[in-house]
C-alpha positions as CSV (number, residue, x, y, z in Angstrom):
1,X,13.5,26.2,-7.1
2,X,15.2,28.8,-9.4
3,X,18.6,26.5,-9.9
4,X,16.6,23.1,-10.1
5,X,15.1,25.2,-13.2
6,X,18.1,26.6,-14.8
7,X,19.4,23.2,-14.2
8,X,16.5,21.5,-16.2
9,X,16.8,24.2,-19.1
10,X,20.5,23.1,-19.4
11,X,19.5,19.4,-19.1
12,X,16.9,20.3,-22.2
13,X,20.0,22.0,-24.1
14,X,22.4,19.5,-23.4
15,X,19.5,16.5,-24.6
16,X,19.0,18.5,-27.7
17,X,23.2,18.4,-28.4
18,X,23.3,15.0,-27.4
19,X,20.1,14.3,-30.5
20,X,22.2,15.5,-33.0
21,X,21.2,17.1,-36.0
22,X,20.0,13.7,-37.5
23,X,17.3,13.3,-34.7
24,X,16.5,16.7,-33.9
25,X,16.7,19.4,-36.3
26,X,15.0,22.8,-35.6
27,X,15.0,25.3,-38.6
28,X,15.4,29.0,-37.5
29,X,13.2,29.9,-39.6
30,X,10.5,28.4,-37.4
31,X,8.1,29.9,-34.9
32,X,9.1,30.5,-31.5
33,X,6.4,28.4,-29.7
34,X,6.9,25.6,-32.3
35,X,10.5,25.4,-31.2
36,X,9.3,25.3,-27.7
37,X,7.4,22.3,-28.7
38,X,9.8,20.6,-30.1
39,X,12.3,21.0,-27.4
40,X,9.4,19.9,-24.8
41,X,9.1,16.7,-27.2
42,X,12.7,15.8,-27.0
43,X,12.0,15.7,-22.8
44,X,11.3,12.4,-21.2
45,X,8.6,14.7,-19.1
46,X,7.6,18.2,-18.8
47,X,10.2,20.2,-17.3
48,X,9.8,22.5,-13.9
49,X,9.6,25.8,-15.7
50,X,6.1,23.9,-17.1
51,X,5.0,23.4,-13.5
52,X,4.0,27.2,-12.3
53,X,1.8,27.5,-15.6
54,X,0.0,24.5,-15.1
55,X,-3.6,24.6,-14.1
56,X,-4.2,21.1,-13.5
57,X,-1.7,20.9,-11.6
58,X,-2.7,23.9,-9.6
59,X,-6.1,22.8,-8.9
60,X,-4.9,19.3,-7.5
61,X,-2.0,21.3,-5.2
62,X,-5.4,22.9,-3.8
63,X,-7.6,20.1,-3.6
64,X,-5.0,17.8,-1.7
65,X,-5.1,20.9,0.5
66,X,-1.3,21.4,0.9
67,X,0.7,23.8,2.5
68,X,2.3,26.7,0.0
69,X,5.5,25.9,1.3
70,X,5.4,22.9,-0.6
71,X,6.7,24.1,-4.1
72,X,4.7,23.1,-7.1
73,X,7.9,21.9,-8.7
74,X,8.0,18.9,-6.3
75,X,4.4,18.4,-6.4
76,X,5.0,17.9,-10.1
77,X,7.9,15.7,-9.3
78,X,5.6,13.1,-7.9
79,X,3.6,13.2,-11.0
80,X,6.8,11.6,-12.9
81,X,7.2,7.8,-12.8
82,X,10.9,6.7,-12.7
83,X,9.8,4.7,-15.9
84,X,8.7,7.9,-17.5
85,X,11.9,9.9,-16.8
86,X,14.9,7.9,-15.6
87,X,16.3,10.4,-14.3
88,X,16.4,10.4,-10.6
89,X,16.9,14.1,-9.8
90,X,13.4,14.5,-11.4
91,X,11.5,11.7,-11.0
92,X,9.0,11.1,-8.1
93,X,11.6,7.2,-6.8
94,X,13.4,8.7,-3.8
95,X,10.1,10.7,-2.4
96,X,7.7,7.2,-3.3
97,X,10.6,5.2,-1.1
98,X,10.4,7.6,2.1
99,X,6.6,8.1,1.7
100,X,6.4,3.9,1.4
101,X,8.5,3.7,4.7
102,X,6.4,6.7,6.7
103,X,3.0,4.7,5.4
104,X,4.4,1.5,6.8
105,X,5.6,2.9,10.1
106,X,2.4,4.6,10.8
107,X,0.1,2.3,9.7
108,X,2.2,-0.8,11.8
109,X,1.8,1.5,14.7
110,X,-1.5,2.1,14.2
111,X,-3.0,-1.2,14.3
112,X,-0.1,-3.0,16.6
113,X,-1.3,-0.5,19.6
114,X,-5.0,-0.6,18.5
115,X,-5.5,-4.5,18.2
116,X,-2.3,-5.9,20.5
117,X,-3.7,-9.2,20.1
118,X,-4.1,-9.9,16.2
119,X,-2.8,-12.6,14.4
120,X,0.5,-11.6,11.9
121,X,-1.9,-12.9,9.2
122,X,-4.6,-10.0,9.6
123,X,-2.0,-7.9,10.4
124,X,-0.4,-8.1,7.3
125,X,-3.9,-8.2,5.4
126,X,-4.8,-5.1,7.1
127,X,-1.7,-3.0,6.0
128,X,-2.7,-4.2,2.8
129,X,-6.3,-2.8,2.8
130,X,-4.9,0.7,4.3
131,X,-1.8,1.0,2.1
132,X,-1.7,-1.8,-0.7
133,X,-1.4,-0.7,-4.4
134,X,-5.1,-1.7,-4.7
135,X,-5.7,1.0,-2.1
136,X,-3.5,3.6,-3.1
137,X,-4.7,3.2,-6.7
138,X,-8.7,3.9,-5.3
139,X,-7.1,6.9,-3.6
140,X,-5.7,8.5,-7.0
141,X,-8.5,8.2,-8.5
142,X,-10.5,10.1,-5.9
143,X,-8.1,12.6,-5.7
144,X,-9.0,13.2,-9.7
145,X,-5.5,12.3,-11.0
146,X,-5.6,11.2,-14.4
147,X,-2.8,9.0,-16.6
148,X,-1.4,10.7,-19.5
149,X,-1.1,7.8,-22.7
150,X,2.5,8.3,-23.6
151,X,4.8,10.3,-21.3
152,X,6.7,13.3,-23.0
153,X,8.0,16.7,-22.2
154,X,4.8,18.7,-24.3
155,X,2.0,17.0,-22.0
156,X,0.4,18.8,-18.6
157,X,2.3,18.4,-15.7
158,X,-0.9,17.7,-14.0
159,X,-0.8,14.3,-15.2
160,X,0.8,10.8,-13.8
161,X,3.7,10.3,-15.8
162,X,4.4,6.7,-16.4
163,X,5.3,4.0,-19.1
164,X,2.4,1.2,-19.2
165,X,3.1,-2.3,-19.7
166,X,1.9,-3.9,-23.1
167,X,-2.0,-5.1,-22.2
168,X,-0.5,-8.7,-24.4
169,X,1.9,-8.8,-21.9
170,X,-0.2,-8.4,-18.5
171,X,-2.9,-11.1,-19.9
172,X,-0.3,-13.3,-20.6
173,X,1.3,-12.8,-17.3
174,X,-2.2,-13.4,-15.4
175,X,-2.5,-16.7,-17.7
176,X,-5.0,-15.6,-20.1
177,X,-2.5,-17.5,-22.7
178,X,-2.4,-20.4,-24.9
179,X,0.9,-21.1,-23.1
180,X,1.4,-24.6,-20.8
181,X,-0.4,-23.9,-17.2
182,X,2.8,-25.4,-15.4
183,X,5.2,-23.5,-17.6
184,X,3.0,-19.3,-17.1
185,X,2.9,-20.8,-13.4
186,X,6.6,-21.2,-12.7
187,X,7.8,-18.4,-14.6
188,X,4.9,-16.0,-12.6
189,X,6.3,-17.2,-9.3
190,X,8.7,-14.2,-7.6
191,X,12.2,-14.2,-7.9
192,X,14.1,-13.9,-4.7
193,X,16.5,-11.4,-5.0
194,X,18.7,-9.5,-2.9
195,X,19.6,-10.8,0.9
196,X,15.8,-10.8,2.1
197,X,16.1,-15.1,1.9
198,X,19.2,-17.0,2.4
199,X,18.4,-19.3,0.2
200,X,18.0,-19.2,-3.3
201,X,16.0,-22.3,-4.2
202,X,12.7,-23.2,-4.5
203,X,12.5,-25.8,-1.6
204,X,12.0,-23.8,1.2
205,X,9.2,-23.0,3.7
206,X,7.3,-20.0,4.3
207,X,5.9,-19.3,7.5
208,X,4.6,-16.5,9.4
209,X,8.0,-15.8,11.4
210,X,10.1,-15.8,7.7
211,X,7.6,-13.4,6.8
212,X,8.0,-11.0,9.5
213,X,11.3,-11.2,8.8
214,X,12.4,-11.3,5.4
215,X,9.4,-10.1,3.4
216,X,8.1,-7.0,3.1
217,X,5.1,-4.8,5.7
218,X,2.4,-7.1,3.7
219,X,3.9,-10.6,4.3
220,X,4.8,-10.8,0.1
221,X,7.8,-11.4,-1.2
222,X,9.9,-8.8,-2.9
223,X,10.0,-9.4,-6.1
224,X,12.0,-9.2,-9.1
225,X,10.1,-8.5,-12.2
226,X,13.1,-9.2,-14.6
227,X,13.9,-5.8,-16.0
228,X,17.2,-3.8,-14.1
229,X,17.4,-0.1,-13.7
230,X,19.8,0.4,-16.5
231,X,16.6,-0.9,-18.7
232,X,16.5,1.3,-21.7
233,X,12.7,1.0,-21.8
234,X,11.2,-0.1,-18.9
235,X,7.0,-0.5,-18.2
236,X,5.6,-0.3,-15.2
237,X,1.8,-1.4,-14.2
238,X,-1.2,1.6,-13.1
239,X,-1.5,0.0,-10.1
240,X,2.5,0.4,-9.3
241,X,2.8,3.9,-10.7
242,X,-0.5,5.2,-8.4
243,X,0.8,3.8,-5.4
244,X,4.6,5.5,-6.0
245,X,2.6,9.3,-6.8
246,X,0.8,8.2,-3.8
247,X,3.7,7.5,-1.6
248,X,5.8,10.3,-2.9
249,X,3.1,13.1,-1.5
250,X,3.4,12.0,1.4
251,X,7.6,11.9,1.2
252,X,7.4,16.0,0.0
253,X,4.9,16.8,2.4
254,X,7.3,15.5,5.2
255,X,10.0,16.8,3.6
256,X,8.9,20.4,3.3
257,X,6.7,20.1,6.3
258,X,8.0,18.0,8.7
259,X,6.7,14.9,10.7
260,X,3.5,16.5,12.4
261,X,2.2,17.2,8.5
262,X,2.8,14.1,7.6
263,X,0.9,12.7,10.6
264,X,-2.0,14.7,9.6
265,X,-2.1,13.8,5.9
266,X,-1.7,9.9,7.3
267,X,-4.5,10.6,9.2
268,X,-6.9,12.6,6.9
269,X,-6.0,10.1,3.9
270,X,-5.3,6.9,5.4
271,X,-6.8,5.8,8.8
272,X,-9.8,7.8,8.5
273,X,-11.1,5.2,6.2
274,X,-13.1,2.7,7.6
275,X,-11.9,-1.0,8.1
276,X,-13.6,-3.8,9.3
277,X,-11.0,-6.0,10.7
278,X,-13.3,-8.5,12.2
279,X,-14.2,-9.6,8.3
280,X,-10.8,-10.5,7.9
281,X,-10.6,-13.6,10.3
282,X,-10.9,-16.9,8.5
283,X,-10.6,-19.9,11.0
284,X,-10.5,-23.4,9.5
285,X,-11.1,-25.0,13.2
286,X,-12.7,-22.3,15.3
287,X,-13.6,-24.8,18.3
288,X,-10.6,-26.5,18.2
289,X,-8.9,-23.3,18.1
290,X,-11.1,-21.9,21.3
291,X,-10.0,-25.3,23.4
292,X,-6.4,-24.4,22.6
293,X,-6.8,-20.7,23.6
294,X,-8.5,-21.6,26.7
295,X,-6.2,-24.2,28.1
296,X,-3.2,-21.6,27.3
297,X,-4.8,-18.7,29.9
298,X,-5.6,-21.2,32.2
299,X,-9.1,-21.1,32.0
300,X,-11.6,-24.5,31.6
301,X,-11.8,-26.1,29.1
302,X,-15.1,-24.3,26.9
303,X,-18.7,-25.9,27.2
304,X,-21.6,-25.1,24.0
305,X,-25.0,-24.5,25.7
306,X,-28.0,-24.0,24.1
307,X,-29.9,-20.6,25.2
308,X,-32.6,-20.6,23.0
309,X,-34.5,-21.6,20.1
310,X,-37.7,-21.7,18.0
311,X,-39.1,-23.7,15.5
312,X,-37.3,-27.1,15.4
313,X,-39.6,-29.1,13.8
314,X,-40.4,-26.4,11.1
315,X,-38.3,-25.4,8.1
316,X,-36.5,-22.6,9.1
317,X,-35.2,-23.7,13.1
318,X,-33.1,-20.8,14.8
319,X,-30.9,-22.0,17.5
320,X,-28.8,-19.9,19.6
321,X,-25.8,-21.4,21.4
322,X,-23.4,-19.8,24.1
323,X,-19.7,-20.6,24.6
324,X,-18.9,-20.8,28.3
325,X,-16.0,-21.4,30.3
326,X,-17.0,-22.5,33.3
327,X,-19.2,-19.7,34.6
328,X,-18.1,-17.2,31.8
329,X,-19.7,-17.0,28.4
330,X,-16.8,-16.3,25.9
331,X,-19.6,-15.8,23.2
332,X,-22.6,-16.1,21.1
333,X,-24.0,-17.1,17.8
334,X,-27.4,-18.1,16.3
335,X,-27.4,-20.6,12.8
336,X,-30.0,-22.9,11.3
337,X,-28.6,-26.2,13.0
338,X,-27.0,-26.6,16.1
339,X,-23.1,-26.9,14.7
340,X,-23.4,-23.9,12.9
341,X,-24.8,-22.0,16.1
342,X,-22.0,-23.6,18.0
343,X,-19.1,-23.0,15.3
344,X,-20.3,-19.6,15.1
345,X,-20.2,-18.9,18.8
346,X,-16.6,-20.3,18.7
347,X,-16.1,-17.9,16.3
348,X,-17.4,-14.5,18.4
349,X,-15.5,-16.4,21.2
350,X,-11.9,-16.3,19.1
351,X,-12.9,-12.4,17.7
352,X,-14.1,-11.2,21.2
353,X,-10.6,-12.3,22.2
354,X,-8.6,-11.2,19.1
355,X,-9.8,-7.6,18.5
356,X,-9.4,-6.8,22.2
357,X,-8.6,-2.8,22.0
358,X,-6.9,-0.6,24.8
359,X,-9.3,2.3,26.3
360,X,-6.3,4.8,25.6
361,X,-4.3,4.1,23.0
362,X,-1.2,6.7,22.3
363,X,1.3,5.3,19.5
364,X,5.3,5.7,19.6
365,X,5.2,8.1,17.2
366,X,3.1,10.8,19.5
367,X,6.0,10.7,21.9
368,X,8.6,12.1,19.5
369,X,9.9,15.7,19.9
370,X,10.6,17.7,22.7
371,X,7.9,19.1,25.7
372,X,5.6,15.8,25.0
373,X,4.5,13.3,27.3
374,X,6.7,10.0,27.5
375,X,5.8,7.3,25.5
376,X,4.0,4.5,28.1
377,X,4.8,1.1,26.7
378,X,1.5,-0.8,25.4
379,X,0.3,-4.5,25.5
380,X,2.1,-6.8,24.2
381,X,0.4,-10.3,23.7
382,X,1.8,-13.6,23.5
383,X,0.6,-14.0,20.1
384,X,-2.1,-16.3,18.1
385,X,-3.1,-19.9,19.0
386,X,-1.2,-22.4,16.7
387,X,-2.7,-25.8,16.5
């Protein structure tokens, strides 16, 4: 800690040679603490020494409940956007990328032992609803982390440090803009950058295996948002910069704490949240689907029978229909007609067989380190019906 602040005093000295006297001129002649603040205003953000006065950012150390061994200096490093301060030895971009990669792997795990059986589509949708920006941005604000306006080295290191994006700019990106439909939809479409496709062009397909594959742990593309990391000035969104403080906890508290810590904090943050995964499903054929599944497990071919019902001839009928297969009813539902009782059925058929969960579920990461049990592999299905 001591070095990383010496090191950020000479930073501030060496910013205030490299100002000049045209930009930065401090009379000596001045009071001490308004030199202080005009040193603190020639800092993209607050410096570490700032850190270990700072009662904000005390009080959210103690609320998050973390371990003293995590120093408050690096719990204000994940307060510091990489748009705020560019510099990486002091911004929060190499702890948001490891926390981003420990969110991924243990929320993958989680579901993929839980529900063996879903379909890569609610997969991906329910990484998003445990570790999406949308998510991650709800968490910050429960955690009582608020955005500073304009980043600088004079404001509380309790706050998120981060460069917004011009509110013209974000409504004309969502196409709230007088600009040609055609024209604000092609240039909103995502660039592909990188190696992740291996083609450039717009002509090519994207399916649920090219997903898995190339794009990232919510089936989206990775984007390129047309600014470069030499950018003199670059913005990000609110959304973005909660999710990267958010990630970055998690990458200090496994770094100063280890793997098991981080388990915990995954687990007291993240999964303990409930999520209704059966609301996710969203079949366009649900009976059609239910033949297909059938006549892959070798079972007959499924039957809708009616199993009860009241008041047909008035104006509200109820009619419950089963889903057998042969002997075996696959499932239920009730509706105001008889296709709706029998779509629905399909549908508790499809779900029933989907969001089958193992009795004992024990993830890969439980089995890492030494004296544990060995890992036992888990179900692995043959995947979702494709029609």
């Amino acid at each position: 800690m001591q070095p990383a602040v010496q090191g950020r005093e000479q930073n501030l000295n060496r910013e205030e040679d490299q100002l000049g006297d045209e930009e930065l001129v401090i009379p000596n002649d001045m009071p001490g603490h308004l030199q202080k603040e005009a040193r603190l205003r020639a800092l993209p953000s607050p410096p570490l020494s700032e850190a270990k006065s700072s009662a904000k950012l005390a009080a959210l150390h103690a609320r998050l409940s973390l371990s003293p061994r995590i120093p408050i200096g690096t719990f204000a490093r994940c307060l510091v956007d990489g748009t705020a301060d560019p510099n990486p030895d002091f911004n929060n971009t190499s702890l948001s990328t490891l926390g981003r990669e420990l969110y991924g792997y243990y929320t993958s795990e989680a579901i993929l032992c839980r529900y063996p059986r879903l379909p890569t589509a609610v997969v991906f949708a329910a990484m998003s609803a445990y570790v999406g920006p949308r998510t991650l941005t709800q968490i910050t604000k429960e955690w009582g982390v608020e955005l500073v306006a304009e980043p600088g080295g004079e404001v509380d290191p309790g706050y998120l440090q981060c460069k917004r994006e011009d509110s013209m700019l974000v409504r004309k990106r969502s196409g709230q803009s007088d600009e040609d439909p055609a024209i604000a939809l092609e240039r909103s479409q995502p660039k592909i950058v990188g190696l992740n496709r291996p083609n450039p062009g717009w002509s090519w397909r994207r399916g649920v295996s090219s997903m898995t594959v190339y794009d990232d742990e919510f089936g989206d593309l990775i984007k390129d948002n047309g600014r470069s990391s030499n950018s003199i000035d670059p913005t990000t969104t609110v959304e973005d910069a909660c999710a990267r403080f958010v990630q970055a906890v998690m990458g200090a508290v496994y770094l100063h704490r280890g793997k098991h810590a981080a388990k915990s904090f995954f687990q007291e943050h993240i999964l303990s949240r409930h999520l209704n995964i059966g609301s996710m499903f969203e079949f366009k054929q649900p009976t059609l689907d239910l033949t297909k599944l059938c006549a892959r497990e070798g079972l007959e071919s499924p039957v809708a029978r009616i199993l009860s019902e009241t008041g047909r001839l008035s104006r509200h009928p109820v009619f419950i229909v089963g889903v057998f297969a042969g002997r075996e009813k696959l499932g239920e539902g009730s509706g105001s007609s008889l296709n709706e009782a029998r779509v629905r059925a399909a549908v508790g058929a499809l779900k029933g067989w989907y969001l089958y969960s193992p009795l004992e579920v024990r993830v890969p990461s439980e089995a890492e380190g030494p004296n544990v049990k060995p890992w036992k592999p888990v179900l692995i299905d043959i995947g979702e019906v494709i029609c």
